[in-house]
Biopython code that builds the backbone (N, CA, C, O; Angstrom):
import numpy as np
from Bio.PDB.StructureBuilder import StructureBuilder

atoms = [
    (1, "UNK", "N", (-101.672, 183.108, 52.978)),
    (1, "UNK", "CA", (-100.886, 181.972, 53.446)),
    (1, "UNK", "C", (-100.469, 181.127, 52.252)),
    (1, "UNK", "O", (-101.228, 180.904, 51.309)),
    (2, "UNK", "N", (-99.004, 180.586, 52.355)),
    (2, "UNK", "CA", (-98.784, 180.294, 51.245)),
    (2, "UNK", "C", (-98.845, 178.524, 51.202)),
    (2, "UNK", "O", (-98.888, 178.089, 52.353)),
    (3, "UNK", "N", (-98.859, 177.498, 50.217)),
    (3, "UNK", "CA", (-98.501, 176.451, 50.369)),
    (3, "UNK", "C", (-97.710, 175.226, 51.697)),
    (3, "UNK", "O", (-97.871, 174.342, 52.539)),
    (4, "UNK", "N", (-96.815, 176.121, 50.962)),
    (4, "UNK", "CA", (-95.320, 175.499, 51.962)),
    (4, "UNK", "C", (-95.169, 176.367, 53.198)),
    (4, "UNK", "O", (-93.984, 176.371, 53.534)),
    (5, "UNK", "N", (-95.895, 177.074, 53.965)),
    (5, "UNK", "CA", (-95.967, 177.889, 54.942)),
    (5, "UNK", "C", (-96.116, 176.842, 56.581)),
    (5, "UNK", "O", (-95.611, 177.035, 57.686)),
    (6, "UNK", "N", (-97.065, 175.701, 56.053)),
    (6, "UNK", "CA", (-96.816, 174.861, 57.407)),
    (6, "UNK", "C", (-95.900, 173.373, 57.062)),
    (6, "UNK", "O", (-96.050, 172.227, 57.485)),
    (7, "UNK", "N", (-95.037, 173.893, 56.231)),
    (7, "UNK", "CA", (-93.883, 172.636, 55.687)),
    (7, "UNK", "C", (-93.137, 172.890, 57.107)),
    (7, "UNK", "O", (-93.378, 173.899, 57.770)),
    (8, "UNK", "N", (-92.044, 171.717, 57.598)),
    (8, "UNK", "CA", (-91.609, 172.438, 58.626)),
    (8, "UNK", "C", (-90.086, 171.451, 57.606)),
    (8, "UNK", "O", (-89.990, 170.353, 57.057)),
    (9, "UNK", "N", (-89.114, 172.713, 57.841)),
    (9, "UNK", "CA", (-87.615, 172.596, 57.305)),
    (9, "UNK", "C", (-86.116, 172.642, 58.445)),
    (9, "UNK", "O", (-85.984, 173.277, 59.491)),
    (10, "UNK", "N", (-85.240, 171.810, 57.821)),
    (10, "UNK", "CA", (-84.312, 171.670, 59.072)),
    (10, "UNK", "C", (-83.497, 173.366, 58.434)),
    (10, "UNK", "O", (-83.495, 173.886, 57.319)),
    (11, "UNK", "N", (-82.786, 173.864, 59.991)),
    (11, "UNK", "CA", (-81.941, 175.165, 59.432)),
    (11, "UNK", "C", (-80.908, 174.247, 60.190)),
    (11, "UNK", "O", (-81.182, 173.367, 61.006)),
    (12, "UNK", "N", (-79.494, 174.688, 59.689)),
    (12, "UNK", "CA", (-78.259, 174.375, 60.349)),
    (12, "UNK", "C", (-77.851, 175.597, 61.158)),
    (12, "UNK", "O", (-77.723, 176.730, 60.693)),
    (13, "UNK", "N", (-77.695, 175.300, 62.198)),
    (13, "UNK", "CA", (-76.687, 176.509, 62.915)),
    (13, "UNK", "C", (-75.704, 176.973, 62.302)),
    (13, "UNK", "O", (-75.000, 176.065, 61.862)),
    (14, "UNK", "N", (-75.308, 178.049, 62.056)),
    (14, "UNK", "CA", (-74.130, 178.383, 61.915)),
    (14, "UNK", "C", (-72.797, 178.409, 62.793)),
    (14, "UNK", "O", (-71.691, 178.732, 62.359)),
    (15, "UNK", "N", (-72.994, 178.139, 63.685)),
    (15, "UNK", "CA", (-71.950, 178.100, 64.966)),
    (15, "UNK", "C", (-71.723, 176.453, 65.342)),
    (15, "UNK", "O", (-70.569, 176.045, 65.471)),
    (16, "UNK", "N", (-72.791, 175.596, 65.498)),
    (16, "UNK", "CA", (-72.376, 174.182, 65.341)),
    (16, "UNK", "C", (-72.715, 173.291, 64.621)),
    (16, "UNK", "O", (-72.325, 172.159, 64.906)),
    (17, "UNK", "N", (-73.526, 173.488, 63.487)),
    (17, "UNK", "CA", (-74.081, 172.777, 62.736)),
    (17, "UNK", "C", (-75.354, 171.684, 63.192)),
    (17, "UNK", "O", (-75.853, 170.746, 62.571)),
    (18, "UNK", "N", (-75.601, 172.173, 64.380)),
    (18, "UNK", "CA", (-77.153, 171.478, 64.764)),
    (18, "UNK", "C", (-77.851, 171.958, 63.941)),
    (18, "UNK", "O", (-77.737, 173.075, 63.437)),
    (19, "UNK", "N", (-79.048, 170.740, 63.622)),
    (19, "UNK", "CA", (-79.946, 171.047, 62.705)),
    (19, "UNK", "C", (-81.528, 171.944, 63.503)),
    (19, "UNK", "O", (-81.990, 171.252, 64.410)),
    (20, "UNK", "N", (-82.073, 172.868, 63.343)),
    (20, "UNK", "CA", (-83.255, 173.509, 63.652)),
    (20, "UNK", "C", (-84.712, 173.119, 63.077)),
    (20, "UNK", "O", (-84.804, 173.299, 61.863)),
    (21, "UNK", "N", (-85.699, 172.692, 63.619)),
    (21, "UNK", "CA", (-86.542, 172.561, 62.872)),
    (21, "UNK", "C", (-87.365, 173.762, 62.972)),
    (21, "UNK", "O", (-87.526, 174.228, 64.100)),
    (22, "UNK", "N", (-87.946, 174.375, 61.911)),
    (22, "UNK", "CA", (-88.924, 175.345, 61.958)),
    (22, "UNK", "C", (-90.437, 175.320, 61.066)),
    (22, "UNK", "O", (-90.024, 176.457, 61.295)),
    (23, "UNK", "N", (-91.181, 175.261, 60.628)),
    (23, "UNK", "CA", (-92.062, 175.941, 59.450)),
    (23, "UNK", "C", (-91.757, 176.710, 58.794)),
    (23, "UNK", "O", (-90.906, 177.351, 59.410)),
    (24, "UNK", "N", (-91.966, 177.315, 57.405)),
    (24, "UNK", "CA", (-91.507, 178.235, 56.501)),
    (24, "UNK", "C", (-92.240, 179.077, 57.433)),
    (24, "UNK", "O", (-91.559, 179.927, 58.006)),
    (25, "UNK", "N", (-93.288, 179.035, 57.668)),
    (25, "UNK", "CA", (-94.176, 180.368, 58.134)),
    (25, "UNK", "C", (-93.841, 181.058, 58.837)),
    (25, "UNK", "O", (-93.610, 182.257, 58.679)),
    (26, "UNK", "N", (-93.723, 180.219, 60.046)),
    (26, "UNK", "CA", (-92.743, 181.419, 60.920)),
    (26, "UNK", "C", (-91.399, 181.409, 60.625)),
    (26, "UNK", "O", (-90.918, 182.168, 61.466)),
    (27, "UNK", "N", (-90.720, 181.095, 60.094)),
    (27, "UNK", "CA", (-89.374, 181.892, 59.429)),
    (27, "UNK", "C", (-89.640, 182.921, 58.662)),
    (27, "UNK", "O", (-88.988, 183.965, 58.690)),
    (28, "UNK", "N", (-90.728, 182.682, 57.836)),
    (28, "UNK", "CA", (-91.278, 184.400, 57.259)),
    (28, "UNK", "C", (-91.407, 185.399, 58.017)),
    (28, "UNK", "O", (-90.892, 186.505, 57.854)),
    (29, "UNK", "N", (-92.516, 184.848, 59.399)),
    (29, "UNK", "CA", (-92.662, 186.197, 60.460)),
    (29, "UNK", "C", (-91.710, 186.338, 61.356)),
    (29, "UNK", "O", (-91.713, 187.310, 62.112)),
    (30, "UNK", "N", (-90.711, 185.343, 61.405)),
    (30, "UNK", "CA", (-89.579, 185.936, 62.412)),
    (30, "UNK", "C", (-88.427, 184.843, 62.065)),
    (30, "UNK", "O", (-88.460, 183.688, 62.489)),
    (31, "UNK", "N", (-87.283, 185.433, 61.137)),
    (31, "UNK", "CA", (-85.901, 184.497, 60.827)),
    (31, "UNK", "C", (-85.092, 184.572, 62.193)),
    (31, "UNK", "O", (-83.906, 184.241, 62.184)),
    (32, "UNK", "N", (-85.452, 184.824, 62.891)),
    (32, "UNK", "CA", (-84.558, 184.371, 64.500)),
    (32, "UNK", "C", (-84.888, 183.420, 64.908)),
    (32, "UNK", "O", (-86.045, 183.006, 64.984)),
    (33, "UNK", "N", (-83.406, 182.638, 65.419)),
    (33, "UNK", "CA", (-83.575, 181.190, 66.189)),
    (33, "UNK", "C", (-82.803, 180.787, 66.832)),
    (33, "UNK", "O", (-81.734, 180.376, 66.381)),
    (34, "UNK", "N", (-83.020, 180.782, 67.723)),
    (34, "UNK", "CA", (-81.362, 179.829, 68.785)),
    (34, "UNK", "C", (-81.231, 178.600, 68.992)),
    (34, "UNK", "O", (-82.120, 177.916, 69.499)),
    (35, "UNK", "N", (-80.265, 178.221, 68.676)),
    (35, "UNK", "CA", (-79.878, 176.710, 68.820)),
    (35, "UNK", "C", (-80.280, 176.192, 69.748)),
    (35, "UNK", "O", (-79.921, 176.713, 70.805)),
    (36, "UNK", "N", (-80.962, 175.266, 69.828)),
    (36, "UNK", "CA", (-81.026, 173.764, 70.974)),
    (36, "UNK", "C", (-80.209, 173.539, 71.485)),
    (36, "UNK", "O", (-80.226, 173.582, 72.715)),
    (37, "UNK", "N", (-78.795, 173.095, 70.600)),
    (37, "UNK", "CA", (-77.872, 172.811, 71.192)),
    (37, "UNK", "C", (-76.611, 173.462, 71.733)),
    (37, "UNK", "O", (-76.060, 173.025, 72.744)),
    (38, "UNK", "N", (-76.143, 174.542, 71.035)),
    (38, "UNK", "CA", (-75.459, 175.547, 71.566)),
    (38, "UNK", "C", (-75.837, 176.647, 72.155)),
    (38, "UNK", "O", (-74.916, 177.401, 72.468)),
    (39, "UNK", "N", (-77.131, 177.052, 72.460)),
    (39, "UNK", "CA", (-78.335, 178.268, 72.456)),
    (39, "UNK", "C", (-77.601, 179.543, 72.394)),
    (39, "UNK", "O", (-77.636, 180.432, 73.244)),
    (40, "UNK", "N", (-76.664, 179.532, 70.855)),
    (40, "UNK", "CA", (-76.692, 181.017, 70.209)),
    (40, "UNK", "C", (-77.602, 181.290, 69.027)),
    (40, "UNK", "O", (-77.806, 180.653, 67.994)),
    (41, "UNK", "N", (-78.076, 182.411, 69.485)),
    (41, "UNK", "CA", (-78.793, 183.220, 68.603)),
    (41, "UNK", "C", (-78.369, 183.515, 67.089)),
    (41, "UNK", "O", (-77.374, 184.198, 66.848)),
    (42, "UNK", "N", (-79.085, 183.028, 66.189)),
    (42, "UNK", "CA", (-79.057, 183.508, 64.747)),
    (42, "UNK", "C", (-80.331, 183.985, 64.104)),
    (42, "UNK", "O", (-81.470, 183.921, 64.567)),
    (43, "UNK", "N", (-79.929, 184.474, 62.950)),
    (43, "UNK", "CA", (-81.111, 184.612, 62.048)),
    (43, "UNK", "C", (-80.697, 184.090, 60.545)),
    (43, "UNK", "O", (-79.653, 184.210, 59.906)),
    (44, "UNK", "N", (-81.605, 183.636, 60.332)),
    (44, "UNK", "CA", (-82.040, 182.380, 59.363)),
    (44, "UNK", "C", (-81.832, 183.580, 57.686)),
    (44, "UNK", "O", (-82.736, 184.319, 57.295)),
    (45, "UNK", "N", (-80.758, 183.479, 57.150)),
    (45, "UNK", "CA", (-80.568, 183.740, 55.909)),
    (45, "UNK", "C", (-81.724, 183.498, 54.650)),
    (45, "UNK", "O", (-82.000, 182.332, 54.367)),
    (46, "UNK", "N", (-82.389, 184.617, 53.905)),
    (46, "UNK", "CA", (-83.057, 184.905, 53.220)),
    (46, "UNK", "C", (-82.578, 183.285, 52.073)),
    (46, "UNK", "O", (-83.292, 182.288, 52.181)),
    (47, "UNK", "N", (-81.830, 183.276, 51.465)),
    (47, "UNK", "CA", (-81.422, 183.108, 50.071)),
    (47, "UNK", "C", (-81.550, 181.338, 50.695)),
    (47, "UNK", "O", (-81.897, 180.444, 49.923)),
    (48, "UNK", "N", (-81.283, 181.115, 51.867)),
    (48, "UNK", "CA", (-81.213, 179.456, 52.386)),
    (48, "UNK", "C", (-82.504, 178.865, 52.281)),
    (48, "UNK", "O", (-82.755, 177.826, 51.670)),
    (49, "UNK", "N", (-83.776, 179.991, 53.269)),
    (49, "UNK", "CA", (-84.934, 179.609, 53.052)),
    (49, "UNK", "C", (-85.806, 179.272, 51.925)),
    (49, "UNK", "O", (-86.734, 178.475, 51.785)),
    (50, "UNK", "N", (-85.010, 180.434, 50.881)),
    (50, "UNK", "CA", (-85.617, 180.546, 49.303)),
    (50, "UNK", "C", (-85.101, 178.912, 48.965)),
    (50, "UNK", "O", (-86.100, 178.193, 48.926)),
    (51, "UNK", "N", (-84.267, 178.403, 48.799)),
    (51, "UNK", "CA", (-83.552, 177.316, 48.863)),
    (51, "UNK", "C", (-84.097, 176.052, 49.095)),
    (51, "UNK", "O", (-84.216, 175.088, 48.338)),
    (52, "UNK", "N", (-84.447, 176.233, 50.409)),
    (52, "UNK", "CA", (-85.354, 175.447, 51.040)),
    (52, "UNK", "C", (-86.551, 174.901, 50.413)),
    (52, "UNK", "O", (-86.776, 173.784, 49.946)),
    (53, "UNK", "N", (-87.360, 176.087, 50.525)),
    (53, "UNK", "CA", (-88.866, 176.644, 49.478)),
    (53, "UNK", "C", (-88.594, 175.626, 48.086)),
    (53, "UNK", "O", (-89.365, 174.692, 47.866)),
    (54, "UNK", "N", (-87.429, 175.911, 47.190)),
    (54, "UNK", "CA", (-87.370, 175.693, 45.715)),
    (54, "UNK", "C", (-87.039, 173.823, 45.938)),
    (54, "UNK", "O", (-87.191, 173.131, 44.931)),
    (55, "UNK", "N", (-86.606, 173.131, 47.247)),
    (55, "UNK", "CA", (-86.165, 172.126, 47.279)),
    (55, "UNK", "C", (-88.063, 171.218, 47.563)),
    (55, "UNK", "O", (-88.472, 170.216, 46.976)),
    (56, "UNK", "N", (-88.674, 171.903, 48.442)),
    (56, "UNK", "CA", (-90.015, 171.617, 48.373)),
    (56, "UNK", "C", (-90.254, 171.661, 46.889)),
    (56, "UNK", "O", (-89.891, 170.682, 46.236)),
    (57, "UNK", "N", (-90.794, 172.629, 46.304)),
    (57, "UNK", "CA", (-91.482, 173.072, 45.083)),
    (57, "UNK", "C", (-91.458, 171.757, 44.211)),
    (57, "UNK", "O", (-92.448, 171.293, 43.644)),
    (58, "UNK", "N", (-89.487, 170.926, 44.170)),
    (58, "UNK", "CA", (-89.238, 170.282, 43.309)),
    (58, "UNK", "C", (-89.584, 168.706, 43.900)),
    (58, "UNK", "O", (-89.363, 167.709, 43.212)),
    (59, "UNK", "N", (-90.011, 168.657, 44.920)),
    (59, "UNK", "CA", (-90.183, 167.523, 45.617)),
    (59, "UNK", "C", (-92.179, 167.251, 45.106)),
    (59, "UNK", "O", (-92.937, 166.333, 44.795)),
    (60, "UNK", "N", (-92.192, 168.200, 45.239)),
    (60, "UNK", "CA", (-93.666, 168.115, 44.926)),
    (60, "UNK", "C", (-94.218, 167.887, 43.042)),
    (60, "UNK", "O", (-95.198, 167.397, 42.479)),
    (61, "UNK", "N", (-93.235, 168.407, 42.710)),
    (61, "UNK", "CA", (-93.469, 168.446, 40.868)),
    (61, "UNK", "C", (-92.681, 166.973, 40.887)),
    (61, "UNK", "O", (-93.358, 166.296, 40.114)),
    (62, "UNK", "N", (-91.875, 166.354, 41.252)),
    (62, "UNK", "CA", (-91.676, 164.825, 41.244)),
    (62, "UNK", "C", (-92.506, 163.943, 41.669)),
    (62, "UNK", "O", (-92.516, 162.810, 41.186)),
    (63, "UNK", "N", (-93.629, 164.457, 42.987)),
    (63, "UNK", "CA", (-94.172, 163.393, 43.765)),
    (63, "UNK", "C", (-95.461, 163.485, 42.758)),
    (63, "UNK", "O", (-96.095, 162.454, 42.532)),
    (64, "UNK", "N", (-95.849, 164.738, 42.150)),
    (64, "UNK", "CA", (-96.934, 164.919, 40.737)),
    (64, "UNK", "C", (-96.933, 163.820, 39.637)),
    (64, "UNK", "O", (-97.908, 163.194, 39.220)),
    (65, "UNK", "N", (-95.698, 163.724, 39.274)),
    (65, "UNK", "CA", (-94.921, 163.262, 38.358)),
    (65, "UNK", "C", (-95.227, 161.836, 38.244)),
    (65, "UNK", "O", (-95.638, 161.214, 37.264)),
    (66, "UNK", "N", (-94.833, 161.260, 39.929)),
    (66, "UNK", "CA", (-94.818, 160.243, 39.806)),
    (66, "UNK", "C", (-96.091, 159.414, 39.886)),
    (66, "UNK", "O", (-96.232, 158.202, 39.726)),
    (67, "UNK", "N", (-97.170, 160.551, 40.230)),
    (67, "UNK", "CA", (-98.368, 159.808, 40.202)),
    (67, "UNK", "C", (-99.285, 159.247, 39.023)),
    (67, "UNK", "O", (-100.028, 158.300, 38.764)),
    (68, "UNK", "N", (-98.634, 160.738, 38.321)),
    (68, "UNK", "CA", (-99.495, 160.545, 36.603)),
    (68, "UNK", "C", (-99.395, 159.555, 36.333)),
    (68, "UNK", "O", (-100.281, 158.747, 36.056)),
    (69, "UNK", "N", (-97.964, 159.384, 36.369)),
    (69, "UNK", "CA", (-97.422, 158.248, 35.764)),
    (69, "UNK", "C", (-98.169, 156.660, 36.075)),
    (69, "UNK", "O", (-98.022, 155.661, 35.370)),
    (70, "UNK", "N", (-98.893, 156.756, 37.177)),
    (70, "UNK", "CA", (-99.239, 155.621, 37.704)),
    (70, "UNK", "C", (-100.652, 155.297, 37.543)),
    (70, "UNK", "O", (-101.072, 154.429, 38.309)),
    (71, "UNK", "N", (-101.624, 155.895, 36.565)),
    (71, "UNK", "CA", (-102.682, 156.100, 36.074)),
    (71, "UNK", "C", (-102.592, 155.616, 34.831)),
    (71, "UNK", "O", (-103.478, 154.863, 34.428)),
    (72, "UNK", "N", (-101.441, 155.984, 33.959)),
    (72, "UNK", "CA", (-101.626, 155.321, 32.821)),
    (72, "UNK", "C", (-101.015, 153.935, 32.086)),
    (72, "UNK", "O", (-101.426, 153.592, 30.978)),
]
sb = StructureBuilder()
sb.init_structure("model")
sb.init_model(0)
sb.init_chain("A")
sb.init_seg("    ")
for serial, (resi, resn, name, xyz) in enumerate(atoms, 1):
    if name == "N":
        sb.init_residue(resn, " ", resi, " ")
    sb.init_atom(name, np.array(xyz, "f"), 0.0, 1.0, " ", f" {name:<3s}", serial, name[0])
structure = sb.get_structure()
Protein backbone atom coordinates (compact mmCIF):
# COMPACT_ATOMS: atom_id res chain seq x y z
CA UNK A 1 0.00 0.00 0.00
CA UNK A 2 1.30 3.05 -1.05
CA UNK A 3 1.33 6.59 0.71
CA UNK A 4 -1.10 8.50 -1.29
CA UNK A 5 -3.34 5.37 -1.76
CA UNK A 6 -6.08 6.72 0.81
CA UNK A 7 -5.54 10.50 -0.60
CA UNK A 8 -8.90 10.96 -2.12
CA UNK A 9 -8.52 13.20 -5.67
CA UNK A 10 -11.14 15.10 -7.76
CA UNK A 11 -11.36 13.32 -11.60
CA UNK A 12 -13.23 15.54 -14.17
CA UNK A 13 -15.63 13.85 -16.40
CA UNK A 14 -14.90 13.87 -19.65
CA UNK A 15 -18.36 14.32 -21.04
CA UNK A 16 -19.38 17.21 -18.53
CA UNK A 17 -16.77 18.25 -16.58
CA UNK A 18 -18.25 17.21 -13.12
CA UNK A 19 -15.73 16.75 -10.74
CA UNK A 20 -15.40 12.82 -9.22
CA UNK A 21 -14.09 12.18 -6.03
CA UNK A 22 -12.14 8.97 -5.63
CA UNK A 23 -8.91 7.63 -3.56
CA UNK A 24 -5.78 6.87 -5.54
CA UNK A 25 -6.32 3.33 -4.31
CA UNK A 26 -9.10 2.39 -5.82
CA UNK A 27 -8.36 4.10 -9.03
CA UNK A 28 -5.37 1.72 -9.00
CA UNK A 29 -7.76 -1.35 -8.52
CA UNK A 30 -10.38 -0.16 -10.78
CA UNK A 31 -9.99 3.31 -13.22
CA UNK A 32 -13.83 3.03 -13.93
CA UNK A 33 -16.27 5.65 -12.88
CA UNK A 34 -19.52 7.13 -13.76
CA UNK A 35 -20.49 10.41 -13.31
CA UNK A 36 -22.85 11.64 -10.55
CA UNK A 37 -23.96 13.93 -12.65
CA UNK A 38 -24.35 12.79 -16.12
CA UNK A 39 -24.02 8.87 -15.10
CA UNK A 40 -21.72 8.08 -18.17
CA UNK A 41 -19.28 5.68 -17.76
CA UNK A 42 -15.49 6.41 -18.04
CA UNK A 43 -12.23 5.25 -17.17
CA UNK A 44 -9.88 7.38 -15.43
CA UNK A 45 -6.66 7.99 -17.72
CA UNK A 46 -3.30 6.56 -16.51
CA UNK A 47 -1.02 9.74 -17.19
CA UNK A 48 -3.98 12.17 -15.18
CA UNK A 49 -3.73 10.00 -12.09
CA UNK A 50 0.18 9.96 -12.37
CA UNK A 51 -0.49 13.76 -12.39
CA UNK A 52 -2.51 13.77 -9.67
CA UNK A 53 0.01 11.49 -7.53
CA UNK A 54 3.08 14.08 -8.61
CA UNK A 55 0.62 17.16 -7.54
CA UNK A 56 0.36 15.34 -3.95
CA UNK A 57 4.12 14.36 -3.81
CA UNK A 58 4.76 18.26 -4.34
CA UNK A 59 2.24 19.39 -1.84
CA UNK A 60 3.81 17.37 0.68
CA UNK A 61 7.70 18.35 -0.03
CA UNK A 62 6.24 22.10 0.46
CA UNK A 63 4.13 21.31 3.55
CA UNK A 64 7.95 19.55 4.76
CA UNK A 65 9.44 22.59 3.76
CA UNK A 66 7.45 24.70 5.44
CA UNK A 67 7.80 23.17 8.68
CA UNK A 68 11.64 23.03 8.89
CA UNK A 69 11.52 26.18 8.32
CA UNK A 70 9.58 26.87 11.44
CA UNK A 71 12.02 25.23 13.91
CA UNK A 72 14.73 27.32 13.15
Amino acid sequence: MNVFDSHTIEIPCPHCSHKASQTVGRLKLNPNLTCNACRQSFKVNANELRVAIQKIEKALADTKRSLSRLGK
